[in-house]
N, C-alpha and C positions, 0 to 999 in steps of 0.2 A: 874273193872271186878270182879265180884264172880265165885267161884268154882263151882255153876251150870251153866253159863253165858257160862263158860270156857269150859266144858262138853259141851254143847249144839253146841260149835264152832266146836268143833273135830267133832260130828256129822255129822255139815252141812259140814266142809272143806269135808269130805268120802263121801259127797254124790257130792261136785262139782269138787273136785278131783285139785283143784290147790288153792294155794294161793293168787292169784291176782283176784279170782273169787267172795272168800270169805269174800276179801278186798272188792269189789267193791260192793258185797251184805250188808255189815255189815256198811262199811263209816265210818264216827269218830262220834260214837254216845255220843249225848251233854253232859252225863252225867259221860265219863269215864275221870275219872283223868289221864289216860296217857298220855304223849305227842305223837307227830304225831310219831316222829321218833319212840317213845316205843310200840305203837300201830303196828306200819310195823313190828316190831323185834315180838310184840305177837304175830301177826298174823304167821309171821313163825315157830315161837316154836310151834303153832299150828299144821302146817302142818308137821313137824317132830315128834309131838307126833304123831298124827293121821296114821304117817307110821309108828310108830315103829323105826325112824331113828335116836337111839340112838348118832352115829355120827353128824350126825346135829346140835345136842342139844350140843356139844361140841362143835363146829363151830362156832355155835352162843353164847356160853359164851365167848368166847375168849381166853380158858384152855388150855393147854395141857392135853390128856387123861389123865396124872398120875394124874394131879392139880384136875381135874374133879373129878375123882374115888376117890380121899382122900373127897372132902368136900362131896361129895351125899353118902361118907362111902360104897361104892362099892368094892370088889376085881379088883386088877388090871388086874387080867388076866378073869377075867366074862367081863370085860369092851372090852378087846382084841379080845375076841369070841365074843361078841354083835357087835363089830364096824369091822368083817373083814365077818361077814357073819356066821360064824362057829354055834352061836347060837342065840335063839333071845329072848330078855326078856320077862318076864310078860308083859301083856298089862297095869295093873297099875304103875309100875316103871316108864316107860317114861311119865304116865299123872303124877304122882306125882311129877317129876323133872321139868315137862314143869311148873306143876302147880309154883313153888320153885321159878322159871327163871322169871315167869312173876310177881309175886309179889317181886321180886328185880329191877324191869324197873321201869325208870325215872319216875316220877311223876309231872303234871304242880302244879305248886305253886297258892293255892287257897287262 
């Protein structure tokens, strides 16, 4: 998946509004190197970028907030405001981390 591909995802997940929608629109197209399993996991990071669901995106790393906001170089407590409601980020922060997230997922071996 390229970072226009990726863009073009959020788009459509905002227009279908769940992620099993955008799954079943998109499928495992032949020519993505990710595995099935990495594919269900982009697909989510999708739909938490798509809301702004900064917490999600911590969810689906598998971090602890603190773990998280150390590597994406975040302040710990901008993170605490983002993830309890208090604030809400840029719209680019969470596409650049989702972006981060999915080029870290498994790759099938070509």
């Amino acid at each position: 998946m390229n970072y226009k591909m990726f863009i073009a995802y959020i788009g459509d997940y905002k227009e279908l509004g769940s992620a099993e929608q955008l799954l079943g629109q998109i499928g495992f197209p032949p020519d993505e190197p990710l595995t099935a399993e990495g594919l269900a996991t982009a697909v989510d990071i999708i739909a938490a970028v798509a809301e702004l669901d900064v917490k999600k995106l911590i969810e689906i790393s598998g971090l602890t907030m603190r773990s998280f906001a150390a590597k994406y170089q975040i302040p710990y407590r901008t993170m605490q405001d983002w993830c309890s409601g208090a604030r809400e980020p840029a719209e680019y922060i969470p596409m650049l981390i989702g972006w981060e997230m999915i080029s870290e997922l498994p790759k099938e071996d070509v």
